[in-house]
C-alpha positions in Angstrom: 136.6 101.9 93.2 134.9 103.9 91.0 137.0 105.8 87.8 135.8 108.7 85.2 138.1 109.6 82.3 136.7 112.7 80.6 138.3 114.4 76.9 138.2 118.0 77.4 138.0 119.8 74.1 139.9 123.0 73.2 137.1 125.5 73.9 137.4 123.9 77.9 140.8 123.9 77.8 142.0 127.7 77.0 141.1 130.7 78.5 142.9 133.7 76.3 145.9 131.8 75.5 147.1 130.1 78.8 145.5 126.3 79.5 143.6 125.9 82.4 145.9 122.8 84.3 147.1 125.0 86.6 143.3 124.7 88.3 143.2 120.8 87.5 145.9 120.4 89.3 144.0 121.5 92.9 141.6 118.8 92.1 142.1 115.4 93.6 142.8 113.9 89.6 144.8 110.9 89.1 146.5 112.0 86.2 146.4 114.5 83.5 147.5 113.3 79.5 148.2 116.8 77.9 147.8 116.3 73.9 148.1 118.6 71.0 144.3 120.1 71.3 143.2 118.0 74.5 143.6 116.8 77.5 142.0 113.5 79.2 141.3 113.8 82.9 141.7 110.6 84.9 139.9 111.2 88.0 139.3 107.9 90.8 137.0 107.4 94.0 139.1 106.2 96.7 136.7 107.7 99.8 134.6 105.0 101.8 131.0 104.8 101.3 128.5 106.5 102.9 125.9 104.5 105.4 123.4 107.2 104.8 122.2 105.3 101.6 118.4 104.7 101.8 118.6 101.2 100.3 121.0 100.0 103.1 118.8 101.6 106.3 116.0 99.8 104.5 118.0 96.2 104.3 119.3 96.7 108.0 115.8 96.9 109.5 114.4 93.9 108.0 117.7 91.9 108.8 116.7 93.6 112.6 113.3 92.5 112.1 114.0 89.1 111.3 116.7 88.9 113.9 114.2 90.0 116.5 111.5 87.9 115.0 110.2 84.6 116.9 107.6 83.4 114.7 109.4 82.7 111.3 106.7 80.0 109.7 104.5 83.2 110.4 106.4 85.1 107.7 107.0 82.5 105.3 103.3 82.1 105.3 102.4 86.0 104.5 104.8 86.1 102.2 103.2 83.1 100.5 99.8 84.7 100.7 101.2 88.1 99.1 102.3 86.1 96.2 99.2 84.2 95.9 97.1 87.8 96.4 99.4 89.3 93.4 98.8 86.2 91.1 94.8 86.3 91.9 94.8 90.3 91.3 96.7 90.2 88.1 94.3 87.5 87.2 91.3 89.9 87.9 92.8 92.5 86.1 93.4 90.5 83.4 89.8 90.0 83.6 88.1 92.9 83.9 90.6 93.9 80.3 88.9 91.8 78.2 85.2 94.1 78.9 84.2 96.5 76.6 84.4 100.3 78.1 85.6 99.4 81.4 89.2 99.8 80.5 89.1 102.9 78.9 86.8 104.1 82.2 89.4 102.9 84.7 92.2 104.8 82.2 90.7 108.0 82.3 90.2 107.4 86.0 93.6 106.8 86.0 94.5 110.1 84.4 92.7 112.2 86.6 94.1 110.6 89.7 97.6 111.1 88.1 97.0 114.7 87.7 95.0 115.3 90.9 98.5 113.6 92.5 100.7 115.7 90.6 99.1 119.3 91.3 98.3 117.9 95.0 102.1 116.9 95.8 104.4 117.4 93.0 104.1 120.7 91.5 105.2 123.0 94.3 107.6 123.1 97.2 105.8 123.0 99.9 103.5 120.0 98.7 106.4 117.8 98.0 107.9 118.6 101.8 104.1 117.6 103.0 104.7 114.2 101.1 108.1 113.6 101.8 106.7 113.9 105.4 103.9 111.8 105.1 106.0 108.9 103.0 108.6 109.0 106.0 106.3 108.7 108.6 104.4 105.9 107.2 107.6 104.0 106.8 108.0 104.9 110.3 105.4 103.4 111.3 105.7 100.1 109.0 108.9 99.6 110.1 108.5 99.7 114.0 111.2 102.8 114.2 
């Protein structure tokens, strides 16, 4: 259960001359403290979470994956060869730091991709509903759904 407790100062609390606890009080608050020049607002979650969250739709198809899944050892072994891939890459990368020019190449590179990605997708409306589209679909399609 989640709480907030918030200190109202006295410029939040008057309006003329009359307090404003007469509108607290249609809020769902837990209590009110009234003191001299403030007031502390005790507010507390008691509603059921949502199932909406992205995280948990995420965790209940893989545990549906690996329900429906009949070659386990198969799994095991791609997850071993995507940790042995990360290890190798950071390794390259590692690598190709330690050349003279090439890093400050691949930042600039980096940079312009960046920006490219920003004023492709980011900047305006539109864009961002385009990628939101395309990101959802390709989870779509990752996913099996």
């Amino acid at each position: 259960m989640a709480s907030i407790v918030a200190n109202l100062p006295p410029p939040l609390l008057l309006h003329g001359r009359k307090t404003i606890f007469r509108n607290l009080q249609k809020l769902p608050v837990s209590s009110i403290i009234e003191t001299q020049n403030r007031a502390t607002v005790i507010v507390k979650a008691t509603g059921e979470s949502s199932e909406s969250s992205t995280s948990l739709i995420i965790v209940k198809s893989v545990q549906n994956f690996w329900d429906k899944s009949e070659d386990r050892f198969a799994f095991f072994g791609l997850g071993f060869a995507a940790i042995v891939a990360f290890w190798a890459s950071a390794n390259l990368i590692t690598a190709i730091d330690k050349l003279p020019l090439i890093p400050s190449f691949l930042e600039l590179i980096g940079i312009l991709f960046s920006s490219w990605f920003i004023y492709r997708y980011l900047l305006f409306k539109p864009d961002r509903e385009e990628l939101f589209q395309l990101v959802n679909k390709s989870i779509s399609d990752v996913v099996g759904q």
